[in-house]
C-alpha positions in Angstrom: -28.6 -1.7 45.8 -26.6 1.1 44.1 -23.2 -0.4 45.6 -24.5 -3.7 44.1 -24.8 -2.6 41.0 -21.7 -0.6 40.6 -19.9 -3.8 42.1 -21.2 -5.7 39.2 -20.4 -3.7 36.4 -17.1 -2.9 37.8 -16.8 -6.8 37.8 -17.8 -7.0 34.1 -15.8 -4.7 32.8 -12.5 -6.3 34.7 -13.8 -9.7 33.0 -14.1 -7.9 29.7 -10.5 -6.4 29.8 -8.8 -9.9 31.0 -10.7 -11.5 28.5 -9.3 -8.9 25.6 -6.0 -9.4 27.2 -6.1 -13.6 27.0 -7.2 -13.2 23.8 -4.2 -11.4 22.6 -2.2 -13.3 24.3 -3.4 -16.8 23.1 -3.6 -15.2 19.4 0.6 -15.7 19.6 0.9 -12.3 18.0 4.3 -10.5 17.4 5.4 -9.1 20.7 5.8 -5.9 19.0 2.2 -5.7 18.7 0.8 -7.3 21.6 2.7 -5.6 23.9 1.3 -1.5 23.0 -2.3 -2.9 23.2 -1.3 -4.4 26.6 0.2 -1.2 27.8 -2.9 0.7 26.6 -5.0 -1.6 28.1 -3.3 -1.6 31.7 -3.5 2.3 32.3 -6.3 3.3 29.9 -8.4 0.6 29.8 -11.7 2.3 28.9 -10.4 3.7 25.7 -8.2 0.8 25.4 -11.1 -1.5 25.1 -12.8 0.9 22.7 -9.8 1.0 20.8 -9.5 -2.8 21.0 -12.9 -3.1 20.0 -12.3 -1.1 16.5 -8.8 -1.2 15.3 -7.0 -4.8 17.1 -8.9 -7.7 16.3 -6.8 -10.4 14.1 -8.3 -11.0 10.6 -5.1 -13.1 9.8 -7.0 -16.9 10.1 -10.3 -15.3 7.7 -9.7 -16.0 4.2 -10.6 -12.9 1.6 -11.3 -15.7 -1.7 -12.0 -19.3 -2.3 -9.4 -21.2 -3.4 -11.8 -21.8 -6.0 -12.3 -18.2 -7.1 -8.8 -17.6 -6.9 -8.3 -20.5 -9.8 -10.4 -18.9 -12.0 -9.1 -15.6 -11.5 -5.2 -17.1 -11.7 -6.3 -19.1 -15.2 -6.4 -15.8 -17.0 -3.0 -15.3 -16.1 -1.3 -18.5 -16.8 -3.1 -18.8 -20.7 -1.4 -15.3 -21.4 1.8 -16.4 -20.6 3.9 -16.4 -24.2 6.7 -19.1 -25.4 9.6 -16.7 -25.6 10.2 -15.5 -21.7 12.9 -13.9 -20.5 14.2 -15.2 -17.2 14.4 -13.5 -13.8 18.1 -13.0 -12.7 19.0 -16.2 -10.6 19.8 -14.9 -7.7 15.9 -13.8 -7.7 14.4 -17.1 -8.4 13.7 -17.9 -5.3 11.6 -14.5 -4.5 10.1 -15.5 -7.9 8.6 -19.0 -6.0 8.0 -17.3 -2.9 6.0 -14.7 -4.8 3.8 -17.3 -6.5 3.3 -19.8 -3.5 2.7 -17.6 -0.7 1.0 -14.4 -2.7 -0.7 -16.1 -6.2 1.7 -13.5 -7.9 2.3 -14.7 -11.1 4.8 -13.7 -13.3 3.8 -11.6 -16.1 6.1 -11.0 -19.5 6.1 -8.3 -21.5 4.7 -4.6 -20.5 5.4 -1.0 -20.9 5.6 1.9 -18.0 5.1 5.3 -18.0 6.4 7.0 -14.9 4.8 10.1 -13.1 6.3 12.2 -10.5 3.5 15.0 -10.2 -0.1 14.1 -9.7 -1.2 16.8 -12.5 0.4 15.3 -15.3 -1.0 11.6 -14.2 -4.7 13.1 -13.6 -4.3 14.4 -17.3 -2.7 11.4 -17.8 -5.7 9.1 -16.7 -8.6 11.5 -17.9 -7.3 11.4 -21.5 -7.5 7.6 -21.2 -10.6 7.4 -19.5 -12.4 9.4 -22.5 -11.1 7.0 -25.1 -12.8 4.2 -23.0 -15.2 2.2 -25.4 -15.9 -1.0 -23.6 -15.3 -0.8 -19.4 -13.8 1.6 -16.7 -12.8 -0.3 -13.5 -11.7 2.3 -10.9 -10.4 1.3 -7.3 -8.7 4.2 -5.0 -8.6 4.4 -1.3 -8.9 8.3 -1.2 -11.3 9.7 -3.2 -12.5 13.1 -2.4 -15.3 15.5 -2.9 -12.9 18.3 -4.4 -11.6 19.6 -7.7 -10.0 16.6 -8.7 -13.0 14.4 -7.3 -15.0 16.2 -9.8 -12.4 15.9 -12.7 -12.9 12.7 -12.6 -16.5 12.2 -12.1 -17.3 14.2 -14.9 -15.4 12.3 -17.0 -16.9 8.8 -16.1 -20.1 10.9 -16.6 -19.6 11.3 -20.0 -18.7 8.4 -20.9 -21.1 6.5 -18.7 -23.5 8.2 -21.4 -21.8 6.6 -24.2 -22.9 3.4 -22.9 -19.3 2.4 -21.1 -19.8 0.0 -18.4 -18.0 1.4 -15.2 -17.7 0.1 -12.0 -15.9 1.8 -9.1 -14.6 0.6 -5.7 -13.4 3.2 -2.8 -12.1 2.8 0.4 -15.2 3.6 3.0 -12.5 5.2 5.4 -10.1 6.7 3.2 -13.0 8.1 1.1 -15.4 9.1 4.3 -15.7 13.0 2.7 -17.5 11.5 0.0 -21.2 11.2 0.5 -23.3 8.9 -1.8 -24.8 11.6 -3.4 -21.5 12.5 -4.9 -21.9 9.2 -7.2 -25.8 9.7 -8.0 -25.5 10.8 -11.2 -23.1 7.9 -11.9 -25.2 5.4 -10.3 -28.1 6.8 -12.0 -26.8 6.3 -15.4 -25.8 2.6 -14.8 -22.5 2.8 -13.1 -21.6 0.3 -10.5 -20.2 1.7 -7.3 -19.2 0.1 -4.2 -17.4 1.1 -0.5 -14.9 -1.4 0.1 -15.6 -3.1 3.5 -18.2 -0.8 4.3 -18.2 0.4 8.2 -21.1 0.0 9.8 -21.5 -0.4 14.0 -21.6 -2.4 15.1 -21.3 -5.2 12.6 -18.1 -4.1 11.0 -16.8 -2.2 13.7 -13.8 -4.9 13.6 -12.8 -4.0 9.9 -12.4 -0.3 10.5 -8.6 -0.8 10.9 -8.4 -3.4 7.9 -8.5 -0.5 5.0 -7.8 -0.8 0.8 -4.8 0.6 0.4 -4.7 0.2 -3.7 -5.2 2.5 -6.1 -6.0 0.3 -9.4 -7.2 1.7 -12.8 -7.6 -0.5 -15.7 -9.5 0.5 -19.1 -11.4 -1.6 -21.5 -8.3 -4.1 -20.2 -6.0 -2.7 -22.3 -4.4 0.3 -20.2 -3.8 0.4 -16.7 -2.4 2.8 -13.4 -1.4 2.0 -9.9 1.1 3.8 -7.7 0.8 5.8 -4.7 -1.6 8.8 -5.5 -4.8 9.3 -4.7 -8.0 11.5 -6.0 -7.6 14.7 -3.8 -6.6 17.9 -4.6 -3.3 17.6 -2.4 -1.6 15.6 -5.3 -2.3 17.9 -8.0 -2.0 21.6 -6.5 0.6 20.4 -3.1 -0.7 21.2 0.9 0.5 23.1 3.7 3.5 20.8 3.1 4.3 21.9 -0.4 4.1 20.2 -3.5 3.2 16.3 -3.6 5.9 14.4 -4.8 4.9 10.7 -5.8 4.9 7.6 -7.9 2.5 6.1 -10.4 2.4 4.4 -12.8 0.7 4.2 -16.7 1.3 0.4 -18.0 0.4 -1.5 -21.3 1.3 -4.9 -21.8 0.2 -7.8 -19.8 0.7 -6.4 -16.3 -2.6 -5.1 -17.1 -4.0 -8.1 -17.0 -2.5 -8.8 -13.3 -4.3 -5.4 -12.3 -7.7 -6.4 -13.9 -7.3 -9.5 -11.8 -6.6 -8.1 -8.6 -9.5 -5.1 -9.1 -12.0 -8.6 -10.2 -11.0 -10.4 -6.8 -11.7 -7.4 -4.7 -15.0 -6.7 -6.9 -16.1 -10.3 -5.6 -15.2 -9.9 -2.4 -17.2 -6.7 -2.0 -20.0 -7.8 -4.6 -20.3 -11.5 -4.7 -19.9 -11.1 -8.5 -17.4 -11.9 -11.0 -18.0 -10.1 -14.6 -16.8 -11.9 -17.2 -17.0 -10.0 -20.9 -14.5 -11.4 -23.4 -13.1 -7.8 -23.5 -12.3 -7.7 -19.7 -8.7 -9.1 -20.7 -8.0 -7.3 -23.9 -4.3 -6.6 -23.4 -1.7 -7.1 -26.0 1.8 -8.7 -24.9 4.8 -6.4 -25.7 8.1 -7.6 -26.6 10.1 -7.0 -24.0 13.4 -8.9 -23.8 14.4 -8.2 -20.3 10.4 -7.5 -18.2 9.2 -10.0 -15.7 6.5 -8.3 -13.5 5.1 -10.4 -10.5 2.2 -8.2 -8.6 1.8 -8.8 -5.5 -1.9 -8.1 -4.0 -1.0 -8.1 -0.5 -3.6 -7.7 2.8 -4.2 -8.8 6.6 -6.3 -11.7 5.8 -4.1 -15.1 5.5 -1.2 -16.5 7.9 1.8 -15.1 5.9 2.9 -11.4 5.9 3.9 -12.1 2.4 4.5 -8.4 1.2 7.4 -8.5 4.3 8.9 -11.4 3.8 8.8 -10.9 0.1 10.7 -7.3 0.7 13.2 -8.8 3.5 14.0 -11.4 0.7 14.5 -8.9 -2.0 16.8 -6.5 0.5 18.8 -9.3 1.1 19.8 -10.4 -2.3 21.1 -6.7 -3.4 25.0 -6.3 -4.3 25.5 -2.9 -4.9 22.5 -0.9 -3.4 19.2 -0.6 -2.0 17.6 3.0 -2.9 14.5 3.7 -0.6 11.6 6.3 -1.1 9.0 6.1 1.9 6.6 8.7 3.4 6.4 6.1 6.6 9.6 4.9 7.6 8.3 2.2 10.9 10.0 -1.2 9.9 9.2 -4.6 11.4 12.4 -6.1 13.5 13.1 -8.1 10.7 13.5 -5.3 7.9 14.9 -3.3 10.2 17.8 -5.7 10.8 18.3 -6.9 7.4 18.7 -2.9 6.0 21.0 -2.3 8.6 23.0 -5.9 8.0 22.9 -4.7 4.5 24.7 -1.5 5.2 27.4 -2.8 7.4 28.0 -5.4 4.8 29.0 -2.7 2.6 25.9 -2.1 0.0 24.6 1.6 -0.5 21.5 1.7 1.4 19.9 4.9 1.1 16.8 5.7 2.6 15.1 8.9 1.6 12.2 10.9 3.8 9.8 13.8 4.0 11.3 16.3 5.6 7.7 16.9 7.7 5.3 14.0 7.5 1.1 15.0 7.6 1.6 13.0 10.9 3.3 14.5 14.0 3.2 11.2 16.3 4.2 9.5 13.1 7.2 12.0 12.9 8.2 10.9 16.3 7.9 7.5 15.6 9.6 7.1 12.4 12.6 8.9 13.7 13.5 6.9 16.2 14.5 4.2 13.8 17.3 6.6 12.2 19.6 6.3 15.0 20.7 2.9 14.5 19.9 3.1 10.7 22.5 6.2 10.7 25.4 3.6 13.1 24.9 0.8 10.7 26.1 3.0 7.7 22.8 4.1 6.1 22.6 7.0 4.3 19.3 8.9 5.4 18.2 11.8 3.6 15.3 14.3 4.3 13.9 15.2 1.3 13.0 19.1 1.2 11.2 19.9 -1.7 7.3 19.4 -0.2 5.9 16.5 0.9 7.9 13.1 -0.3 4.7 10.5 -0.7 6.4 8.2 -3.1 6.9 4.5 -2.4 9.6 2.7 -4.5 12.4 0.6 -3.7 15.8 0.2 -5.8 17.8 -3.4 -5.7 20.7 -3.0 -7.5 20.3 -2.4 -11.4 18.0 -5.2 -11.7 14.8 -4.9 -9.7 12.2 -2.3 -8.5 9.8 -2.9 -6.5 6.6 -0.3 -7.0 3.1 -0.2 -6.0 0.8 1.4 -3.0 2.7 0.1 0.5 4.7 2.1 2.8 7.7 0.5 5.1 5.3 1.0 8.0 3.2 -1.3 10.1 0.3 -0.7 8.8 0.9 -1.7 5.3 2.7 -4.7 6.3 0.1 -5.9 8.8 -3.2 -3.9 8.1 -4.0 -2.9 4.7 -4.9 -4.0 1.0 -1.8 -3.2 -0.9 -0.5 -3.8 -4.5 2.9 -3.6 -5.2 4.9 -5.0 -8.3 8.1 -6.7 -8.2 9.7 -5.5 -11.5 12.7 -7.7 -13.0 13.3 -4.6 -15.6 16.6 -2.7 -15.8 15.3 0.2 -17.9 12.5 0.7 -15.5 15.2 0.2 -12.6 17.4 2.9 -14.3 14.3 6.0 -14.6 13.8 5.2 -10.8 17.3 5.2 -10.1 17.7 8.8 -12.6 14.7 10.1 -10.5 16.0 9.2 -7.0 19.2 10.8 -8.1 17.1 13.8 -8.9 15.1 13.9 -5.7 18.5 14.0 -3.9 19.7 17.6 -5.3 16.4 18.4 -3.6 17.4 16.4 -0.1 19.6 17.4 2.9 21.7 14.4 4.2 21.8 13.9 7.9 24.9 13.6 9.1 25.9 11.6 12.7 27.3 14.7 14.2 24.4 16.9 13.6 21.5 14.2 14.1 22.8 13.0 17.7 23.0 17.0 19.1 19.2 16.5 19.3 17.3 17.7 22.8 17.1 14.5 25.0 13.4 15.6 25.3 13.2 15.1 21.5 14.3 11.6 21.9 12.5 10.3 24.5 9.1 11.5 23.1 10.7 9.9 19.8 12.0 6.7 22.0 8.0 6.8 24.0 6.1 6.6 20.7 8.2 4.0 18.8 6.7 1.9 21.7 3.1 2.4 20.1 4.3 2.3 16.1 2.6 -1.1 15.2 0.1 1.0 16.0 0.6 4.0 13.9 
């Protein structure tokens, strides 16, 4: 009986794991991805198929808004737009149309940025705004911790949760798992609205756990708004084990607020089933700005287009002069990886700057097994070694910046919520460009001769976990 019964389950589980294995096979994945979760399957399938079971199921063919709710959302945008625009440059036009077709990215005229390179000054930054709010706070990170910045900023939507300002708040239920509900009971208790973003639950949304929010919106009484790559954690303000944090975000004015209050409304209703919609949620006033076209680009795994790849393969291969890269995660698609490197041999200063130490070890490994090729194709590749490099911008020639929450990695590309703005702005393009300059004083240069005398032990284990970085 016992032998029966062991026969049987051995059976099911060997159904179970062909099935998993058809079923990523039929999906017509990228072989770059179905072929680690084959590999992990074939010689570890129990924790394969757990793995399977939480972090590889295809969301791509689910759909995240009605075309309906989209609409509305998108009519907001189009009524702001003024008479007077400026143009983007013509060689961009068509990045413009695939923005707008494939991601809903409208363009956006007239706005003003504020740049911040150390999380203290933008926590200061963002509390001094958040205590002038009169009207609405609308808050959406995917790291918020229980910490000294956590409670910076709690107290201040505290206070002015008191003076009767609506607030509602959205946070990432893996990024944020160190913060308990009771950290938001106060909040909550004096009328605040606050949500976990795709809420993990087993074994209902056990499939979601790998799909996380990325973004990290602000917007106030939709007039003032931040996004960029820092999060609420203490790591950004006072540095890590690593060092100092060095980042990007962003303060804006001008109607790319009203792009971010869209994108924070859609994820609100996708959570909530609920769409606010006071007058005062789109109080922005349009700056004159002779030379800013903004398209923002609210990016994620649910629809059949990578859009935020293709959209940055399109903008890499437009550039003239250079291509400046800041990344904490360096693990490119085939495609990007190609087109940087075609870019180099063609000439164009690509230069591609990196931590010098990621908060990662496998994703060390992983992410330098890319540089070898990068380094033969002419790229420059610098290790930056003044703490821990977190920033995510790209430079295209003088012309075009492209900004936001995404890293050059798999993940952001494939898995996650991500907002990133594609900026037709030469003074904006300069500070980044001044600031990358900056950041290099603080970088060492690899050179060929010194990164190819690495141990051949070093770069296999590099060479064995590239294998596994669309998993990363």
């Amino acid at each position: 009986m016992n032998d029966l019964l062991s026969f049987i389950l051995v059976l099911l589980y060997g159904v179970s794991i062909l099935g998993v294995i058809v079923v990523i096979i039929s999906e017509n994945r990228n072989p770059l991805k179905s072929v680690p979760w084959l590999i992990v399957l074939l010689l570890a399938p129990i924790v394969g198929l757990i793995c399977y079971f939480f972090f590889g199921q295809n969301l791509s063919k689910r759909r995240a808004l009605s075309r309906r709710e989209r609409k509305k959302a998108e009519n907001y945008l189009e009524e702001s737009a003024s008479i007077d625009r400026p143009e983007v440059p013509a060689r961009f036009q068509a990045l413009k149309r695939h923005l707008i077709n494939c991601g809903h990215a409208v363009p956006l005229y007239g706005s003003r940025y504020t740049l911040y390179r150390a999380g203290m000054e933008k926590m200061e930054a963002l509390l001094h705004d958040i205590r002038r709010a009169h009207h609405h706070i609308h808050i959406q990170y995917y790291i918020i911790e229980n910490d000294r910045a956590g409670a910076m900023l709690r107290e201040a939507l505290i206070e002015r949760a008191h003076a009767g300002v609506k607030i509602r708040l959205l946070y990432d239920d893996v990024g944020s798992r160190s913060v308990r509900k009771r950290f938001f009971d106060e909040l909550e208790a004096l009328g605040a609205e606050i949500y976990p973003f795709l809420h993990v639950k087993f074994p209902r949304f056990t499939s979601k756990v790998n799909y996380r929010n990325h973004r990290k919106v602000v917007v106030i009484d939709g007039r003032v708004g931040y996004f960029g790559g820092m999060n609420i954690a203490d790591r950004y303000l006072y540095g890590s084990k690593l060092g100092p944090w060095r980042d990007t975000h962003f303060r804006v004015e001008g109607s790319i607020v009203a792009g971010l209050q869209n994108i924070f409304l859609n994820d609100w209703y996708a959570t909530t089933q609920l769409r606010p919609t006071d007058e005062e949620l789109y109080s922005y006033k349009e700056l004159h700005a002779a030379e800013d076209v903004a398209q923002l680009l609210a990016s994620g795994p649910f629809g059949h287009w990578r859009v935020l790849l293709q959209a940055t393969c399109m903008a890499v291969l437009r550039a003239r002069q250079r291509i400046w890269i800041q990344t904490p995660y360096f693990l490119p698609s085939e495609t990007l990886n190609n087109a940087l490197q075609t870019a180099a041999l063609a000439g164009i200063d690509v230069h591609l700057m990196l931590p010098e130490r990621s908060d990662a070890k496998m994703v060390d490994l992983a992410v330098h097994s890319y540089i070898d090729d990068m380094i033969r194709a002419g790229v420059k590749v610098s290790f930056y070694m003044g703490g821990f490099l977190h920033a995510k911008t790209m430079i295209i020639d003088d012309e075009l910046a492209i900004i936001g929450s995404s890293n050059l990695d798999f993940r952001s590309f494939e898995h996650n919520f991500e907002i990133n703005g594609f900026c037709y702005n030469k003074p904006l393009t300069a500070e980044l460009a001044a600031a990358f300059e900056e950041d290099s004083r603080r970088c060492h240069q690899l050179s060929p001769a010194e990164w190819f005398r690495r141990k051949r032990m070093r770069r296999f284990a590099e060479s064995v976990m590239r294998l596994f970085s669309p998993l990363l």
